[in-house]
The first five atom37 places (N, CA, C, CB, O) and aatype in JSON, in Angstrom:
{
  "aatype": [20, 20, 20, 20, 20, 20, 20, 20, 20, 20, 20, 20, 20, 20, 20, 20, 20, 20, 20, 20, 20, 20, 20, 20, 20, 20, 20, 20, 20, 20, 20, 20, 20, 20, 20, 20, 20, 20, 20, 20, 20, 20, 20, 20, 20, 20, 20, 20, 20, 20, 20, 20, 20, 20, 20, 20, 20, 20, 20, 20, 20, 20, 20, 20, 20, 20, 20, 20, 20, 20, 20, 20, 20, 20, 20, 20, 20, 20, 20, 20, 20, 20, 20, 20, 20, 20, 20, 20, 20, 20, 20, 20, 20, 20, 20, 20, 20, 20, 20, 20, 20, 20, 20, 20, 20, 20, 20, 20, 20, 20, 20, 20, 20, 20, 20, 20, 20],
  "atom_mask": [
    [1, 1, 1, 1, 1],
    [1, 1, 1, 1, 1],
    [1, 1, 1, 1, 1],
    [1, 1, 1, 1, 1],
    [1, 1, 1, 1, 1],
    [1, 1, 1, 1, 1],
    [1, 1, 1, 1, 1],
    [1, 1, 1, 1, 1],
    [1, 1, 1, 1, 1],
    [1, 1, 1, 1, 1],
    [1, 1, 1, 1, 1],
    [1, 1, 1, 1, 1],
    [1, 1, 1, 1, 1],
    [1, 1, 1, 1, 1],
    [1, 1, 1, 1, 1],
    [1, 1, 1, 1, 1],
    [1, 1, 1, 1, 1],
    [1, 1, 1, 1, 1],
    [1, 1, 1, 1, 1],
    [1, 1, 1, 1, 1],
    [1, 1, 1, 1, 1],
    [1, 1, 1, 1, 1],
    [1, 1, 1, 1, 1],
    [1, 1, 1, 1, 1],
    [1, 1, 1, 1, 1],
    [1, 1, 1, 1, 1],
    [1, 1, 1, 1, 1],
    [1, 1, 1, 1, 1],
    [1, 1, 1, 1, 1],
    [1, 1, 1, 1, 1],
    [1, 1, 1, 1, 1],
    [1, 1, 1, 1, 1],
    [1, 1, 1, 1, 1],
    [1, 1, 1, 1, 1],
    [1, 1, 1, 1, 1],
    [1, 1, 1, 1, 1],
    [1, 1, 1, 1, 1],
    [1, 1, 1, 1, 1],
    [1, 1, 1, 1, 1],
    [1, 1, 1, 1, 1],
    [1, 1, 1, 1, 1],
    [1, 1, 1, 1, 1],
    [1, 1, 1, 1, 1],
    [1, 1, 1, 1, 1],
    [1, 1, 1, 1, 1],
    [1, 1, 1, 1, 1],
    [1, 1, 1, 1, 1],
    [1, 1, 1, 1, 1],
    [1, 1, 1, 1, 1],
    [1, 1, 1, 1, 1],
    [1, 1, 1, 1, 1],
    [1, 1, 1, 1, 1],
    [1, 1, 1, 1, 1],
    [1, 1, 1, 1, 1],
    [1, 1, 1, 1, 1],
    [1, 1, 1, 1, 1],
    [1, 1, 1, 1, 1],
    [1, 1, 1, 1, 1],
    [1, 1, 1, 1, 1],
    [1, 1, 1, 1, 1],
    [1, 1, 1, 1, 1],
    [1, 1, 1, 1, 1],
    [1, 1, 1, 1, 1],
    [1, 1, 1, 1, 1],
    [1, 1, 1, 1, 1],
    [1, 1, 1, 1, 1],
    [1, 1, 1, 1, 1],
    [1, 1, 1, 1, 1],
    [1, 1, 1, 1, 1],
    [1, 1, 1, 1, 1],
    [1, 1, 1, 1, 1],
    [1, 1, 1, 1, 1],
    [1, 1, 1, 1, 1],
    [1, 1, 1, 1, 1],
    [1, 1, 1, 1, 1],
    [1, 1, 1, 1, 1],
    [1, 1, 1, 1, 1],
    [1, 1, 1, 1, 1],
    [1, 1, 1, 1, 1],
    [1, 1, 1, 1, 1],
    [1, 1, 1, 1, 1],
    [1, 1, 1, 1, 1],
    [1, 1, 1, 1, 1],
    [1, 1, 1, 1, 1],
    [1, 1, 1, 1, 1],
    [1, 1, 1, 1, 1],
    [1, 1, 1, 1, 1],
    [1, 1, 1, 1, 1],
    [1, 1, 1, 1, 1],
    [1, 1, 1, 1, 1],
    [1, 1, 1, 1, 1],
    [1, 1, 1, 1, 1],
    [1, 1, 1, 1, 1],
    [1, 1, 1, 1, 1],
    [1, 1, 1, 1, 1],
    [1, 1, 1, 1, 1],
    [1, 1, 1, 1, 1],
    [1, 1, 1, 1, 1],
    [1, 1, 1, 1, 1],
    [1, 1, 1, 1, 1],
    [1, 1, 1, 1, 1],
    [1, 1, 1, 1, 1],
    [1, 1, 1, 1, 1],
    [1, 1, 1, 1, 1],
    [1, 1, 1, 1, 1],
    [1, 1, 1, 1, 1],
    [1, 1, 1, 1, 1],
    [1, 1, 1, 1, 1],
    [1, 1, 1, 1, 1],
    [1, 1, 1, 1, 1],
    [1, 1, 1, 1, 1],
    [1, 1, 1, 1, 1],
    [1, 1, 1, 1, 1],
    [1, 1, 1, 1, 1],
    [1, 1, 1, 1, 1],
    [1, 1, 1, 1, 1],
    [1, 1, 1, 1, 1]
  ],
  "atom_positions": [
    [[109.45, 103.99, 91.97], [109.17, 103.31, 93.23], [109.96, 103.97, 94.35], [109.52, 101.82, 93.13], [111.08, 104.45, 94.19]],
    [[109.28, 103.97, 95.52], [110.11, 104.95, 96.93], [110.91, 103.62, 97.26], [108.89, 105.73, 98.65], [110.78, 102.48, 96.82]],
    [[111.62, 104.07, 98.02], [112.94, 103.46, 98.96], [112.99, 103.98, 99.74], [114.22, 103.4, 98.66], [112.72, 105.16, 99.95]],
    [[113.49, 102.89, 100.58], [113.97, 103.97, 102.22], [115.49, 104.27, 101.62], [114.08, 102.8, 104.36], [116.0, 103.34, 101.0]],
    [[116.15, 105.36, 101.75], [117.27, 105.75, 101.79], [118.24, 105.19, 102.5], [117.2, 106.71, 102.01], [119.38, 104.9, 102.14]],
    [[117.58, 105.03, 103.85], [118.98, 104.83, 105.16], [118.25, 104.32, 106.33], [119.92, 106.49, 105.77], [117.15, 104.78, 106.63]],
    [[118.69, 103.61, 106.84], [117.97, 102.33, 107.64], [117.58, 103.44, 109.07], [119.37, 100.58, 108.07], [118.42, 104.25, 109.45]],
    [[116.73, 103.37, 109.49], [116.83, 103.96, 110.34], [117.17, 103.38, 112.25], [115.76, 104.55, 109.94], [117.21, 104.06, 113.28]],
    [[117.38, 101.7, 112.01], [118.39, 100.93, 112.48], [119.02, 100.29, 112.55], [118.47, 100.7, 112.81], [118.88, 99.43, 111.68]],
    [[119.86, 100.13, 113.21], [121.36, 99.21, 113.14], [121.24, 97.87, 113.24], [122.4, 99.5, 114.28], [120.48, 97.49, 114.14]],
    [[121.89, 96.86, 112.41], [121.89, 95.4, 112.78], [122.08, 95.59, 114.04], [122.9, 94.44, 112.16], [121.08, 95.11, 114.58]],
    [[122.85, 96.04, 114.93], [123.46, 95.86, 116.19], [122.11, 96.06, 117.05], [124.77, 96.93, 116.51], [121.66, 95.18, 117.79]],
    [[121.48, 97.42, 116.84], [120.65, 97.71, 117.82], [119.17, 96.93, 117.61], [120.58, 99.24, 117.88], [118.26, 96.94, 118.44]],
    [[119.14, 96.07, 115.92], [118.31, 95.19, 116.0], [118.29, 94.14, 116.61], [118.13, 94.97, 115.22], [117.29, 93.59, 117.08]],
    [[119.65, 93.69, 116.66], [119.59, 92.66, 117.41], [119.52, 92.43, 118.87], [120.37, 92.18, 117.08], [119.08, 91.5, 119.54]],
    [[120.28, 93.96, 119.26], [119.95, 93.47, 121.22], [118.41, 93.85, 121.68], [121.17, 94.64, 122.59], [117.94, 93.52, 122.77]],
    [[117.7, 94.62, 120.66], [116.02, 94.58, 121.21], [115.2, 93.67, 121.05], [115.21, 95.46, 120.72], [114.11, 93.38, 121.56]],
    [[116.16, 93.05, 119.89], [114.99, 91.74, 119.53], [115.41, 90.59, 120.49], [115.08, 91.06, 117.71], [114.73, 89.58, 120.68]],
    [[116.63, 90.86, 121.09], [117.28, 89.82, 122.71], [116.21, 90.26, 123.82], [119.32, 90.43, 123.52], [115.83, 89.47, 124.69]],
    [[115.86, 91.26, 123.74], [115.93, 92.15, 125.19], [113.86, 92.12, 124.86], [117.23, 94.41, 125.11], [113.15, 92.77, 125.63]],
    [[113.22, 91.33, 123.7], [111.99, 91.7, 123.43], [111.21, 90.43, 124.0], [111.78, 92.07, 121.89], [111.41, 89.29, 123.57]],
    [[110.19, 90.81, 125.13], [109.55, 89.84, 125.97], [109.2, 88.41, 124.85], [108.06, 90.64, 126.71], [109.42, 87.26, 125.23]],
    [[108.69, 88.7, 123.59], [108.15, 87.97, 122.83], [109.11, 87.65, 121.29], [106.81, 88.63, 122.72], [109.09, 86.84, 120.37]],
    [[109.77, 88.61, 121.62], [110.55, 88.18, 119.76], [111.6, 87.66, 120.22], [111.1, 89.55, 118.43], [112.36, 87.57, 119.26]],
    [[112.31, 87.09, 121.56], [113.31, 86.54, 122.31], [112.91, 85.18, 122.39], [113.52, 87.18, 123.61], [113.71, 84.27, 122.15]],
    [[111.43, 84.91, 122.8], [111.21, 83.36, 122.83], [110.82, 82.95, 121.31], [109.93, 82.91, 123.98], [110.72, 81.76, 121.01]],
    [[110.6, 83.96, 120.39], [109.99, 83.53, 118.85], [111.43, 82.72, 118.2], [109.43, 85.23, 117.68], [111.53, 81.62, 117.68]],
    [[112.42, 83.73, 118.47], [114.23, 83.21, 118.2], [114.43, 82.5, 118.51], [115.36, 83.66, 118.58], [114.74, 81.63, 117.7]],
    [[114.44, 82.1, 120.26], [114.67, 80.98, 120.26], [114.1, 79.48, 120.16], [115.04, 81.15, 120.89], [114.71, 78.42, 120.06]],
    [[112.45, 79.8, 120.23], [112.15, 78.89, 118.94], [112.29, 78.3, 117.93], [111.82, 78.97, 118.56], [112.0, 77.13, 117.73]],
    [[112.99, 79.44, 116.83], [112.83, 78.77, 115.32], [114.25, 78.63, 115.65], [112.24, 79.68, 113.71], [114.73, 78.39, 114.54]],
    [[115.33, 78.62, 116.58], [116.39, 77.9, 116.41], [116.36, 76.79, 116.58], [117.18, 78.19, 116.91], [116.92, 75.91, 115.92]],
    [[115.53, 76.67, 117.69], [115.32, 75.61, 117.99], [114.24, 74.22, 117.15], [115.02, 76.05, 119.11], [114.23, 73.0, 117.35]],
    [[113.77, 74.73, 116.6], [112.92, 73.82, 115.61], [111.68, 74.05, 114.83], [112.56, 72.84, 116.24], [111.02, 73.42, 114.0]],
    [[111.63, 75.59, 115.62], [109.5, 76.08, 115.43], [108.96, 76.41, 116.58], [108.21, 74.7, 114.94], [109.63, 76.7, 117.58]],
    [[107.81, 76.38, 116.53], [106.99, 77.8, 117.54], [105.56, 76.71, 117.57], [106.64, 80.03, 116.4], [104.5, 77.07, 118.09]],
    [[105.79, 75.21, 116.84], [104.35, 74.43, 116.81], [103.71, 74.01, 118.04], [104.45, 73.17, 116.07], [102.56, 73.57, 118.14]],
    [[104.57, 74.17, 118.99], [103.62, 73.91, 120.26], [103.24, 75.72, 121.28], [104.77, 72.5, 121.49], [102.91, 75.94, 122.44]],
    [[103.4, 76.23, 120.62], [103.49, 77.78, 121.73], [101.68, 77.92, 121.42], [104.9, 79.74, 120.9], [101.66, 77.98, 120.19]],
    [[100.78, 77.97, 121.72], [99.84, 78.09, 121.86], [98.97, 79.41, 122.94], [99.8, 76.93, 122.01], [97.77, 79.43, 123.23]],
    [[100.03, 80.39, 123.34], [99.53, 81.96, 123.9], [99.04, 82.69, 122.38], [101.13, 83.05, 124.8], [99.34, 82.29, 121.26]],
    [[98.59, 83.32, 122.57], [97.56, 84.27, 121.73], [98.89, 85.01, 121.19], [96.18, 85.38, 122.71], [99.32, 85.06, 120.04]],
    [[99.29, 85.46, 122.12], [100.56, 86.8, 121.83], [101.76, 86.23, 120.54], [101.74, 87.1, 123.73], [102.54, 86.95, 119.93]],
    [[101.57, 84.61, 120.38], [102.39, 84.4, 119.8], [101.51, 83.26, 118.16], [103.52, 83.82, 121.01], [102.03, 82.38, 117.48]],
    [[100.42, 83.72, 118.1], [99.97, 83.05, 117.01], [99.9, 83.78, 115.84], [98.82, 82.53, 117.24], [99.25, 83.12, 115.03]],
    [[100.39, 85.21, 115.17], [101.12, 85.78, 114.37], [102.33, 84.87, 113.98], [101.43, 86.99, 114.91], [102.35, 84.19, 112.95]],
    [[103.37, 84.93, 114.91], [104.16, 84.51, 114.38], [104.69, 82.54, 114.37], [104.93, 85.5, 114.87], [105.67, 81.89, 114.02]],
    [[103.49, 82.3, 114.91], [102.68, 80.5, 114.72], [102.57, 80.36, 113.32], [100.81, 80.2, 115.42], [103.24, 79.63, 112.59]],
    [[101.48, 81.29, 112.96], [101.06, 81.14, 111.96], [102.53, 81.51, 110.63], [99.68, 82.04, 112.09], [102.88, 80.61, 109.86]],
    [[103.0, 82.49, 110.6], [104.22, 82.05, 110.08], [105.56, 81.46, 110.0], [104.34, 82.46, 109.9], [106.5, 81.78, 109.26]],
    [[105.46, 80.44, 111.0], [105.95, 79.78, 111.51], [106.92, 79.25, 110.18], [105.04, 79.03, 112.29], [108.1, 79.6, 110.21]],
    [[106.53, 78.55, 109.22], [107.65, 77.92, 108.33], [108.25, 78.48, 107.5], [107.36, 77.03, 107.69], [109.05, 77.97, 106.72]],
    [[107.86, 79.88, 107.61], [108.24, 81.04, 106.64], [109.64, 82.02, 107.51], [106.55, 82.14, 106.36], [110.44, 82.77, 106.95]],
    [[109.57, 81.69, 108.96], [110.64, 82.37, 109.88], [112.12, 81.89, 109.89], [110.18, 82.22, 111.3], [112.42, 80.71, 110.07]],
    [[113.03, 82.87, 109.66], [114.33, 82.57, 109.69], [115.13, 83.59, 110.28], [114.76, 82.28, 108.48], [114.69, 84.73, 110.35]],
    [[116.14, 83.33, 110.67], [116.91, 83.79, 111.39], [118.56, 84.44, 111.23], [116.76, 82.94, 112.05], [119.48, 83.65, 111.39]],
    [[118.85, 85.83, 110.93], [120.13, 86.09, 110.35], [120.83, 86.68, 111.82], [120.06, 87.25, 108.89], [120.06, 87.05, 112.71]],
    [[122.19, 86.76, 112.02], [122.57, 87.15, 113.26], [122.04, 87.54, 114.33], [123.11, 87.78, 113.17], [122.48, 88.5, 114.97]],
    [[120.65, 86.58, 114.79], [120.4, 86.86, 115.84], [119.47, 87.85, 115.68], [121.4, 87.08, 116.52], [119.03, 88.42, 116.68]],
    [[119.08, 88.15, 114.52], [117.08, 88.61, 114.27], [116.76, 87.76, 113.56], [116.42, 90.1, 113.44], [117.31, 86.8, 113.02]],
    [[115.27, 88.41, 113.61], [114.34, 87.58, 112.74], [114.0, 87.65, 111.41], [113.33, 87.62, 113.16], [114.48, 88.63, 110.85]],
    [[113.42, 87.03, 110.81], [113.09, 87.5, 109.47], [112.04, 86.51, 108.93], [114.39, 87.58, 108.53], [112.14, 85.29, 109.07]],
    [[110.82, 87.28, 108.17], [110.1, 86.75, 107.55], [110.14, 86.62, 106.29], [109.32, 87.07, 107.8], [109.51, 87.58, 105.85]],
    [[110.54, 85.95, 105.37], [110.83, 86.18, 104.2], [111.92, 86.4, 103.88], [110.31, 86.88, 103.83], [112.81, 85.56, 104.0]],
    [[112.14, 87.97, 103.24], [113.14, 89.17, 103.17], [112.56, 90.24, 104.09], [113.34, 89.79, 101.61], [113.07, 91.35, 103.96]],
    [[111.59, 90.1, 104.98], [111.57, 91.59, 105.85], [111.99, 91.18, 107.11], [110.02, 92.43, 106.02], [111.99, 90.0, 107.44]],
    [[112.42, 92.27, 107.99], [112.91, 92.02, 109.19], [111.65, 91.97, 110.09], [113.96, 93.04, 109.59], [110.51, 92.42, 109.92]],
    [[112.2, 91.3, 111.06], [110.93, 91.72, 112.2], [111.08, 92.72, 113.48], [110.47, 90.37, 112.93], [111.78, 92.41, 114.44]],
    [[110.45, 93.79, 113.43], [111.12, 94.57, 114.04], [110.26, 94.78, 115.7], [111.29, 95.84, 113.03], [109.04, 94.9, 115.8]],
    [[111.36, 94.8, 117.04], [110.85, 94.84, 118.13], [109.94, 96.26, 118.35], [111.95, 94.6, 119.05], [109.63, 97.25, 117.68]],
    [[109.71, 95.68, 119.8], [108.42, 96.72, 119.68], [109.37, 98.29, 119.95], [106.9, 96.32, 121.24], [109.26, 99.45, 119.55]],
    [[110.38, 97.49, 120.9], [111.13, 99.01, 120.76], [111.44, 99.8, 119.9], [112.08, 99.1, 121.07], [111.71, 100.97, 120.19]],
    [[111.46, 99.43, 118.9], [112.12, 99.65, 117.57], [111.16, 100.64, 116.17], [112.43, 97.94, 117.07], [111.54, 101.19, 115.13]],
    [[110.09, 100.51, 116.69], [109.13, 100.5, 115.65], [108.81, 101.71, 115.24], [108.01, 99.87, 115.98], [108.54, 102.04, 114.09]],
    [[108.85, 102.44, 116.28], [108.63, 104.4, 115.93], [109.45, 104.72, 115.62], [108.33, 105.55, 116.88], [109.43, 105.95, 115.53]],
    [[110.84, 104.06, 115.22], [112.0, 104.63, 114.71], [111.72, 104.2, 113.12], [113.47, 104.01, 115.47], [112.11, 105.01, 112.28]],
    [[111.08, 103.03, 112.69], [110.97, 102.64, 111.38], [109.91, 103.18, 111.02], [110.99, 101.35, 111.11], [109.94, 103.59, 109.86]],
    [[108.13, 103.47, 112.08], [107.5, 104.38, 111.31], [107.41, 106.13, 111.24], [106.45, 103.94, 111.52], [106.55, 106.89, 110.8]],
    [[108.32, 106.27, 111.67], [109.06, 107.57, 111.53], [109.94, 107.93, 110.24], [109.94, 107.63, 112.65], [110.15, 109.03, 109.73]],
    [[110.36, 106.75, 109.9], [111.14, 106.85, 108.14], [110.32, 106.74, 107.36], [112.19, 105.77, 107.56], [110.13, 107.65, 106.56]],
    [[109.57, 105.59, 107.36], [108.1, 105.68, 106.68], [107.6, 106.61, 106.65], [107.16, 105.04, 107.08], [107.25, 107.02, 105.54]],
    [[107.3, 107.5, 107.93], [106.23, 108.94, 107.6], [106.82, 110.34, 106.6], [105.87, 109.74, 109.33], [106.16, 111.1, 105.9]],
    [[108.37, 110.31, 106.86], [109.22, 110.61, 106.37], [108.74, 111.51, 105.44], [109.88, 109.69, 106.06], [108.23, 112.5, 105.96]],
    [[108.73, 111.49, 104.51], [108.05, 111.53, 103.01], [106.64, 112.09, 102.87], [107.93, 110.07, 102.42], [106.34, 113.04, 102.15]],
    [[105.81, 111.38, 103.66], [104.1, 111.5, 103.45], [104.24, 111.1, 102.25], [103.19, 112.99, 103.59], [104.32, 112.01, 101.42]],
    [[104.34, 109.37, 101.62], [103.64, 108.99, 100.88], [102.34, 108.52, 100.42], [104.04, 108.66, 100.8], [101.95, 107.99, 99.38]],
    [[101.59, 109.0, 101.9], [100.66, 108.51, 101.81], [100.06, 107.07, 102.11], [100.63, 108.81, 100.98], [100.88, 106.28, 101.66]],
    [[99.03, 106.39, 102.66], [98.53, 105.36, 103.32], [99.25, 104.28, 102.66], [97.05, 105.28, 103.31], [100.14, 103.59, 103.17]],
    [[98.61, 104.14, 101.03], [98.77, 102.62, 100.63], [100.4, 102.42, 100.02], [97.49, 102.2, 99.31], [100.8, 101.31, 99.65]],
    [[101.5, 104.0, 99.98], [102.69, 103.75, 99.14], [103.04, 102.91, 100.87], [103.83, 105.43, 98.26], [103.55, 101.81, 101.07]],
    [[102.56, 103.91, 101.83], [103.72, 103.72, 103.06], [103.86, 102.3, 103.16], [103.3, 104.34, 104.65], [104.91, 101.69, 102.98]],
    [[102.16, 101.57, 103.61], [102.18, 100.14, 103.57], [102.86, 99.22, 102.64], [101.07, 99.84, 103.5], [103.23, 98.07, 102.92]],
    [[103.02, 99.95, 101.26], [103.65, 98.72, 100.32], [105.4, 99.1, 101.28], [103.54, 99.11, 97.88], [105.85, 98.26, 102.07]],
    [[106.02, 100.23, 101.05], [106.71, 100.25, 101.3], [107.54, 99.57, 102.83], [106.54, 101.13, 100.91], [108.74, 99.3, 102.92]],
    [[106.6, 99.43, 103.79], [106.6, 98.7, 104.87], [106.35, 97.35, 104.48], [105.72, 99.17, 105.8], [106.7, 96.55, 105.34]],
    [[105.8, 96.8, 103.37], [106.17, 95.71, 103.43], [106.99, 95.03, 102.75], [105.49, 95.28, 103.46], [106.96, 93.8, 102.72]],
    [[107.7, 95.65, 102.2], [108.94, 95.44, 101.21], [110.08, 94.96, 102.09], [109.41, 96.87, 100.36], [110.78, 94.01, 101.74]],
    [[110.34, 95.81, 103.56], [111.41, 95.83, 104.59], [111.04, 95.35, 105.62], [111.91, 96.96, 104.91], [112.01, 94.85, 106.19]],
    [[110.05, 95.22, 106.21], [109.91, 95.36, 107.59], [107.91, 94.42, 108.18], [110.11, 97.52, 107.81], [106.84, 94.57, 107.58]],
    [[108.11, 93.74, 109.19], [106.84, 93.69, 109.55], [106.88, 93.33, 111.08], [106.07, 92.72, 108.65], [107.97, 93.19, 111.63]],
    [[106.11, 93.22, 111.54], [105.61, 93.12, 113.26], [103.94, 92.77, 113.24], [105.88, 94.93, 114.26], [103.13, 93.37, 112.53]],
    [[103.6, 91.66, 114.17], [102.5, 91.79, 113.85], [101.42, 93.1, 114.37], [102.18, 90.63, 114.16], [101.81, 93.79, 115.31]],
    [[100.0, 93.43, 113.69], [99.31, 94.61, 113.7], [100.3, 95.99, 112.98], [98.89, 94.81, 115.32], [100.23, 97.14, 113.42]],
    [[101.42, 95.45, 111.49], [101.7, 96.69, 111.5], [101.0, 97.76, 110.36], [103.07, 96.63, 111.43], [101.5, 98.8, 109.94]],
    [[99.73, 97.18, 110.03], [98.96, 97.51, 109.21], [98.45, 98.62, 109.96], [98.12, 96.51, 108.75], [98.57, 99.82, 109.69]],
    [[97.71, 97.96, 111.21], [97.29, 99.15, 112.06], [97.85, 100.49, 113.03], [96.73, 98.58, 112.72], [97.45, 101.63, 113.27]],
    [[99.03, 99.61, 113.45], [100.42, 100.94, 113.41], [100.7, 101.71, 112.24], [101.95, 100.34, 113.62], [101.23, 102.64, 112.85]],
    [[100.75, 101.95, 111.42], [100.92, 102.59, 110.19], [100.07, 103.66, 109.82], [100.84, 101.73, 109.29], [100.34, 104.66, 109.16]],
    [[98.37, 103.05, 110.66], [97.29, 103.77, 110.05], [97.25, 104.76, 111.31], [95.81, 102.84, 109.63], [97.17, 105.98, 111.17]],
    [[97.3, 104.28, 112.24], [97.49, 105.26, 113.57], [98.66, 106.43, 113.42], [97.98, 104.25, 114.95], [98.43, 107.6, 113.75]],
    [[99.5, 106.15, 113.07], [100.8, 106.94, 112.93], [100.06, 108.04, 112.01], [102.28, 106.03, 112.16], [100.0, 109.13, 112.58]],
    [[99.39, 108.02, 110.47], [98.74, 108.5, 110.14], [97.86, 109.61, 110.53], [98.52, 107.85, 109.91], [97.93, 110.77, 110.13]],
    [[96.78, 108.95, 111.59], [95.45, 109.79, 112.34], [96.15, 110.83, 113.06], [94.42, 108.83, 113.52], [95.72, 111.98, 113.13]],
    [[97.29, 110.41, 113.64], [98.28, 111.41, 114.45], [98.91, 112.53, 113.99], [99.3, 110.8, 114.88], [99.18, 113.48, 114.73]],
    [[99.25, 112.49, 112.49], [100.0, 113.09, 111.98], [99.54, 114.52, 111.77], [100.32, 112.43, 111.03], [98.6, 114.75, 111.0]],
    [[100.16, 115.48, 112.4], [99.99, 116.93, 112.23], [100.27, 117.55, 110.97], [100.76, 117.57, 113.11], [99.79, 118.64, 110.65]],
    [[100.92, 116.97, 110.34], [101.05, 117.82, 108.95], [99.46, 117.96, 108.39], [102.15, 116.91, 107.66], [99.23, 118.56, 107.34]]
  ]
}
């Protein structure tokens, strides 16, 4: 089975993008606050819908065991992912072992179409 080796970010720098993230800032302070059951914008019914499954470790997010990673953040994690070229369906398992955002099925596959190798 692949592994990521080495994170390719920091609790620290997860946490001030996911402060500093138009939408994963009000998702936080949501589920501190109790849930996300009345937010009813489009932008935020991903993470509605996993709403009782969201928790919160120093100030990120987390679904499960994967992090949720800001948007800033994301070409730095599918950049470790591409890493390798494991290919479509290892990368996705492997992305979902660590990490999710919503549409990152389709980020993954794009990163892909792009890829010059």
């Amino acid at each position: 089975m692949m592994e990521l080796v080495k994170s390719p970010i920091s609790e620290a720098e997860l946490r001030q993008c996911t402060r500093n993230d138009p939408f994963l800032s009000v998702v936080l302070r949501r589920v501190l606050e109790g849930g996300l059951n009345f937010e009813a914008r489009e932008c935020f019914k991903p993470f509605v819908a996993r709403g009782k499954e969201l928790t919160t470790e120093s100030g990120c997010l987390l679904w499960g065991s994967c992090v949720i990673v800001p948007e800033a953040l994301r070409s730095k994690v599918i950049n470790e992912l591409h890493e390798v070229h494991p290919g479509m369906s290892r990368r996705k398992a492997l992305a979902r072992s660590y990490v999710w955002w919503p549409n990152i099925d389709k980020d993954l596959e794009s990163s892909v179409r792009h890829c010059r190798t």
